[in-house]
Structures are given as structure tokens and as C-alpha cells.
N, C-alpha and C positions, 0 to 999 in steps of 0.2 A: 147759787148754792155755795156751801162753805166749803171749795175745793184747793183755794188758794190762799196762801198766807199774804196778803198784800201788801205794800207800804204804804202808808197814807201820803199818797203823791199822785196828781192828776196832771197833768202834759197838755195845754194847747195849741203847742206848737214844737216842730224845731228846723234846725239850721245847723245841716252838715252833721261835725258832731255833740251839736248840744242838743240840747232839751229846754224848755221855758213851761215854767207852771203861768195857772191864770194869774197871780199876783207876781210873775216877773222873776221868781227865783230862775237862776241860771245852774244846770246841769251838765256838766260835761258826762256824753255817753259812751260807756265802756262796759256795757252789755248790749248796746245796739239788736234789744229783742229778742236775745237770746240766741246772737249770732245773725239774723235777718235780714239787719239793715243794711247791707253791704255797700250800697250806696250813701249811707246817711240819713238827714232826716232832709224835704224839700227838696233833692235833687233834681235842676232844672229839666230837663231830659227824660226823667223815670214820670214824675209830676205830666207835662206837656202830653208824653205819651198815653197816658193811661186815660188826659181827660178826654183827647184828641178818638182815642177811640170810643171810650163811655159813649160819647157824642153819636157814634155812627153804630155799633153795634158789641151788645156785651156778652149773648151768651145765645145760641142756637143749637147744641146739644151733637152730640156726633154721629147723629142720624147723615150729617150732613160735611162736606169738608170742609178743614179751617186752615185757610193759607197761613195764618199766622204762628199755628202748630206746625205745619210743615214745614217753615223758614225755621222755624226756632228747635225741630229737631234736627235739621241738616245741619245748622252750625252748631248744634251739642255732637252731632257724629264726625264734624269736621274736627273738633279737635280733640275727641277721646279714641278710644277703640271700639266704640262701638258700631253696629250698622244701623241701629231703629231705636224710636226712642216710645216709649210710652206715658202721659202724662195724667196727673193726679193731683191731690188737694192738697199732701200733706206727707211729713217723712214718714210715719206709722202708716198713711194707705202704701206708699211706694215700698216700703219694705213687706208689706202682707203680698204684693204684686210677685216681689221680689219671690218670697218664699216659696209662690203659687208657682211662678213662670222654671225655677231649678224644680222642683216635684216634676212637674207635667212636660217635663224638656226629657224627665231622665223615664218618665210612663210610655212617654211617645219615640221613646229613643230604643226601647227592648225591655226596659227594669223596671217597671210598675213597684217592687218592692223597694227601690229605694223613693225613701222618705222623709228619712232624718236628715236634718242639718246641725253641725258640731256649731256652736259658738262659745262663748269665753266668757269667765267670770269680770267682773265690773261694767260688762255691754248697758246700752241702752238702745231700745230700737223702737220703743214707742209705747203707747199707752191702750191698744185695743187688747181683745183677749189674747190672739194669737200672739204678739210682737211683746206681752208682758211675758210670755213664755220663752218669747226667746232671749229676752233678756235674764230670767232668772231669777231676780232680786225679790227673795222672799218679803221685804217690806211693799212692796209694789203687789203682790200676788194677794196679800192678807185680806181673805174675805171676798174674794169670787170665784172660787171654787176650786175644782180640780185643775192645776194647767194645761193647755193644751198639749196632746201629745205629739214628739215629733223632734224634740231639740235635749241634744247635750252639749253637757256645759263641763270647759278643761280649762285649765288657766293660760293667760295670754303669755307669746314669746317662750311656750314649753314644748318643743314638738313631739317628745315623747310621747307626750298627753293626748296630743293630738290622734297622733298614728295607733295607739294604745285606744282609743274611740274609734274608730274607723270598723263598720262592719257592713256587712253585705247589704243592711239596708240604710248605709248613709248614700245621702244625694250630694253635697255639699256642703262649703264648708261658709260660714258667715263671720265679718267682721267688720268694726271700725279700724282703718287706716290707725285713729288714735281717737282712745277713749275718751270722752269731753265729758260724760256727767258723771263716771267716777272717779274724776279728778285729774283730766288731762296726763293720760298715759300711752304713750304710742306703743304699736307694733312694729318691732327691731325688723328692718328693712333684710336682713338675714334673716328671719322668721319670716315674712313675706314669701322670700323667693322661694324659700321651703314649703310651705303651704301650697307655692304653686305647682312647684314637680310634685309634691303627693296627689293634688289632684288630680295632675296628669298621667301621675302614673295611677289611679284606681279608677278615673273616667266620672270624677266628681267637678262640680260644678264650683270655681269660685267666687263670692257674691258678698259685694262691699258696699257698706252701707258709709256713705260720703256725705251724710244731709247735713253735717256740721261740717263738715271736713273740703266739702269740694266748693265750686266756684269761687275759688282767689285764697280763699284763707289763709290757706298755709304758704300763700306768696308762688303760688303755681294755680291755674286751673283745677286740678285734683289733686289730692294727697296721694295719689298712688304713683304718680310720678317722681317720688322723691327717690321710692323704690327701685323704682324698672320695672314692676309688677305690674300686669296687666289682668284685671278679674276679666269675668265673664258676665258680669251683671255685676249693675253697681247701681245705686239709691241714690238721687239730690232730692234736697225741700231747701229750707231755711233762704239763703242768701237768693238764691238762683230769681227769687218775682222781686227781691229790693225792699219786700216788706208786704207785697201780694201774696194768698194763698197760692201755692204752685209746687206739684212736686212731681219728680220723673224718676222711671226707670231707663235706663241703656243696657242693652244687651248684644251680643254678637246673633249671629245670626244661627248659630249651634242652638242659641237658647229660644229666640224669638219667635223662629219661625214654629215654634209648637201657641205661640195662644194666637189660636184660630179664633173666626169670629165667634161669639157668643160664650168663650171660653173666659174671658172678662170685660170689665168694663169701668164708666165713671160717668155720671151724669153729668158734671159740672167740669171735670177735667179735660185741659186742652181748651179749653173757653178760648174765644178770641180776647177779652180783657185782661187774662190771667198772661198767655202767649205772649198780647203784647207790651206787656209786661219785663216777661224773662225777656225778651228781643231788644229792649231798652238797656235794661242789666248784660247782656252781651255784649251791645253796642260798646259799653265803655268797659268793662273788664278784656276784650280784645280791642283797644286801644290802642295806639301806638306809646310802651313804657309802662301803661296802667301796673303790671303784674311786678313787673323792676322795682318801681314805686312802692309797691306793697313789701317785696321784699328790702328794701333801703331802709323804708319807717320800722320796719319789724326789728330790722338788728339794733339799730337806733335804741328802738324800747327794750331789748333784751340787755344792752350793755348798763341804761338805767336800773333797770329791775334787779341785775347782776351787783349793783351799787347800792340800791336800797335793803337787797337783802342781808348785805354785808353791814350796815349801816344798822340795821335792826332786828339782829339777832333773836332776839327775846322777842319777838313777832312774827318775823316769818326765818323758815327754814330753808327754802327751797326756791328757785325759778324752776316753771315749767314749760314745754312747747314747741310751736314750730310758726313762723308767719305771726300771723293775730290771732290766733288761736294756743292762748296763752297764760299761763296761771302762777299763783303764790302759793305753794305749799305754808300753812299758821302752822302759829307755835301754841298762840292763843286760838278762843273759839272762831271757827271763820265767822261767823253770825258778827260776834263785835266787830270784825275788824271790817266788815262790809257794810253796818251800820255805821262805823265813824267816818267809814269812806264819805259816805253819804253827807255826811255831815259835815264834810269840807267843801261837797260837791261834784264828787263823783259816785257814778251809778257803777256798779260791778255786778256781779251773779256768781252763785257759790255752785260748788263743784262736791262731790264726793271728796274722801279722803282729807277732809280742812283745808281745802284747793279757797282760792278765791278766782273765779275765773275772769280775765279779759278779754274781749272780744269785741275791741272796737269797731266803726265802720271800715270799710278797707277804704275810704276817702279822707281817713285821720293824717294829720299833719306832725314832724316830727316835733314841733312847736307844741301840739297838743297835748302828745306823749310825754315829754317834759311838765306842762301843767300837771296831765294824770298821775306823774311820779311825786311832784312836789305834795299833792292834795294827799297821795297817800303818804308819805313822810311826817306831813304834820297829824296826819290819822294813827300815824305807828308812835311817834310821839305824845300824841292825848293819851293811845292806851297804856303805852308804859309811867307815865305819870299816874294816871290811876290807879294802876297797880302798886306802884310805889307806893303811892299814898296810904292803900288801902293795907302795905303792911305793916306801915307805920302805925296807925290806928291798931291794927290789932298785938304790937308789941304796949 
């Protein structure tokens, strides 16, 4: 179906972080799937893993228990705040969980009437009907109806706006750590810790959606650590399977211990292939250094990106980010300048706001990051020759 604007670009392989089409073109990856690949492409470990189990057993449904899901939620609660973990296919199922699990915590808690969840203009939380709603973004909404009911929406880092929302029937409060598809915009770590004493103080639930943001990216296990904030329910998809469908909630036990049996579910979630999966992705994100690592490569590429912007004013305006989770505010459209990227040989992915976003593998080398800065250099350079050109011509 014609739901994606694609590139005319087909991948048979790769390694670490490139990419190789069938006829040998080489790609350096810096969308690594849209954040996903956290390991890379090929890694020996995630690979061996996954076929190792294929072999013995893929999927027996949760009629039944799966060691593999209980290993790989004790070491998600070993090192967040949460006490239980619930597992899923996808960031949009984990955040519809997400909205279900704060509702039915605050039903079973005395307040049936609270309902609503406050979230933030430029959010993204996924593509079903409910999580288009809580996102907001009338382009997204155009043409399936009424949105669900249940979510307001105040602008991020404003707590006025916040507290000024707040009524007898909110439940909690939703966010991204730092917004990635409207253009890599974080929440002021001072907003944060406020968010959480108003929770505290009106007995609202707070619920962080990490599916971009958490396992390594921002050069910590979760981005809410940068803060000191601790939510109450927080979201991973994306990085957490290495490029496997896999998404979790984590909750404290205020929130969990309300979805009783039958109260939800996932056919496919928690899979033993999926599990073994994240458990592989574990294995080397708690590493000995791994996260050090991510944080060393990350500065590395910020002090480049910090040089290339200066360098090409008339192209880009801005560095954005935190870790690998990191972006170019254009001067020009971000379309071209993602398109010449390409055309030097590096893959990017655009963002909201003329963002170009980066988000390498967290296995990127500071070697790489130098390549990725060069390839866009000579891509800032093509467009502003063109543009020269082009008003040359028109004088």
C-alpha cells in the first residue's frame, strides 16, 4: 500500500555500521532503522542468539511460561525503578498498555473518574487510533475520525500549562524524556522534577514514553536518568530487540499490580525468540564500558557537528541532542539535505522542525563519526554550490 515514501534503495546485507545494496554500493548507517539497530547491522552475538534459539523454540504464546521473558524482565528491573515488566510488539502497543495500565491503577486505586492523561505539543507515540490521539498532530489524525477521547495537550517545559490542565479527572501525566519526531527536542530536566512533585502532589500517575530514548541512546540506559526523575510507568520498543519486534512496559508496583489476569494481554508478546533477543541486546549494553563508550563516541560527534555547523551556516543552523540521539536543525529543506547525504553515502532520517535526525548504531566508531561528518560536509557543500549556481542563472 502506498503508505511510505520510500528510497529507491534495497540492502542485502550489512556490517556494524554500514549497509551494502545488491550491486555493492556501500552505506554508512545513521538511521540505523529508525533508531533500532542498536547493535548494528550482523552483530556476532544478537545473530548467533537468535538463530540458536529459532532452532529450539520461537513462540508458544503465554498460556504458558517463558524463562526467557523472566530473565529479561529481572534485568530491565535490575536496572530501572521498576518492579515488573510487561512485554509487547511495538512502541505504539507498549504505550496504548501504558495508557490502559495509569486509567485502571487510578479505577482500582478509588478514582474511576480519572481518565485523562495531559501530554505535549510535538509528542509522538505511535500510529494506532488511541496513541494518534495522544499525540495530537492534526496531520496524523486527518481522515479517521473523531480522536479518541481522553488526552490534553500543553506545550513542553511550560508548567503553568501544565498545572492550569490538571483537573479532577486527570490520571497522569505523558511524555517523551526528548521529543525525536518533532525534531529532537528534550524536556528541561527542571521541568521534569516539576512534573514529578505535581504528580505527587495531586496523586497522578507519571508515564514516560522511552521507545526512542531508552536502552543506551542517550549514553545511559534511559534518558530519565539524566534527570533524577523517576516516572511510574515508562515505554521501550525500538533499540531494546537490536532490530527484533519487542516492546515493554515497566511499572512500579502502585501501577502494575492493577492489570490483573484477563485485564490485558499480547499473543505474540514476550515470545521466547523476541526475549531472546532483548537478552542478547542486554548482554552487551551492560557490558563492561559499553554505555562509557556511547557516551565518548557521542561527544566526539557533537564537537564535529558543533564544526560543521559553524562551517555551513547557510545549511544548517543548529546541533541538536543528547548521546546518539541527535540532530541538525536546516537552513535549507531538510528533504535535500538528506537526499545529498545519501548521495555521498550516508543514510539519515528527518525529524520535525527541518531536523535531520542521527541516530547511529550505539556500536559506531569515533572513526565513523568523522566519515559521517566528512560525507555531510561535502553534502553541505554540493547544496550550497547549487544554490549559488542557481542565482547566478537567475541574475
Amino acid at each position: 500500500m502506498p503508505t511510505f515514501n520510500r528510497a529507491d534503495l534495497a540492502f542485502e546485507r550489512g556490517e556494524g555500521a554500514w549497509l551494502y545494496t545488491a550491486d555493492q554500493r556501500r552505506f554508512l548507517d545513521f538511521g540505523a532503522g529508525i533508531a533500532v539497530n542498536a547493535l548494528g547491522h550482523g552483530h556476532p552475538h544478537l545473530v548467533r542468539t537468535i538463530a540458536d534459539q529459532a532452532a529450539r523454540v520461537m513462540h508458544v504464546s503465554n498460556l504458558y511460561r517463558i524463562p526467557q521473558a523472566e530473565t529479561l524482565a529481572q534485568r530491565l528491573v535490575d536496572v530501572s525503578f521498576a518492579d515488573s515488566v510487561f512485554f509487547c510488539n511495538s512502541g505504539a502497543e507498549a504505550n496504548e498498555g501504558m495508557v490502559k495500565m495509569v486509567r485502571r491503577a487510578q479505577a482500582r486505586s478509588g478514582h474511576p473518574e480519572r481518565t485523562r492523561l495531559i501530554c505535549f505539543n510535538g509528542a509522538f507515540h505511535g500510529r494506532t487510533l488511541g496513541m494518534l490521539a495522544a499525540t495530537g498532530n492534526p496531520a496524523y489524525l486527518d481522515g479517521f475520525g473523531a480522536p479518541l477521547e481522553g488526552f490534553d495537550h500543553v506545550p513542553l517545559n511550560n508548567m503553568n500549562a501544565v498545572r492550569a490542565a490538571i483537573t479532577a479527572e486527570t490520571a497522569g501525566i505523558m511524555l517523551e524524556p526528548i521529543q525525536g519526531e518533532s525534531g529532537i527536542k528534550p524536556a528541561e530536566a527542571r521541568f521534569l522534577r516539576e512534573l514529578r512533585a505535581a504528580c505527587d502532589e495531586f496523586g497522578l500517575f507519571l508515564a514516560f514514553d522511552e521507545v526512542q530514548t531508552g536502552m543506551g541512546r542517550t549514553g545511559r540506559m534511559f534518558a530519565y536518568e539524566w534527570s533524577g526523575v523517576t516516572p511510574d510507568v515508562m515505554t521501550l520498543a525500538k533499540g531494546i530487540g537490536g532490530g527484533f519486534p519487542l516492546g515493554a512496559i515497566l511499572a512500579t508496583e502502585a501501577v502494575a499490580q492493577h492489570l490483573t489476569p484477563g485485564s490485558h494481554g499480547s499473543t505474540f508478546g514476550g515470545n521466547p525468540l523476541a526475549c531472546a533477543a532483548g537478552n542478547a541486546v542486554m548482554d552487551v549494553l551492560t557490558g563492561e564500558g559499553f554505555l562509557a563508550h556511547v557516551c565518548t563516541v557521542s561527544e566526539a560527534l557533537a564537537g564535529m557537528l558543533e564544526q560543521l555547523v559553524a562551517r555551513h551556516p547557510g545549511v544548517f543552523a543548529e546541533r541538536r541532542g543528547v548521546g546518539l540521539l541527535t540532530g541538525l536543525k536546516c537552513v535549507v529543506p531538510v528533504a535535500q539535505v538528506q537526499a545529498a547525504a545519501a548521495h555521498e553515502g550516508l543514510l539519515c532520517v528527518t525529524a520535525g522542525d527541518n531536523v535531520l535526525r542521527l541516530v547511529p548504531p550505539l556500536v559506531v566508531t569515533e572513526a565513523e563519526c568523522a566519515e559521517a561528518v566528512a560525507m555531510l560536509d561535502r553534502a553541505a557543500q554540493a547544496l550550497s554550490a547549487a544554490a549559488e549556481a542557481q542565482k547566478e542563472a537567475a541574475l
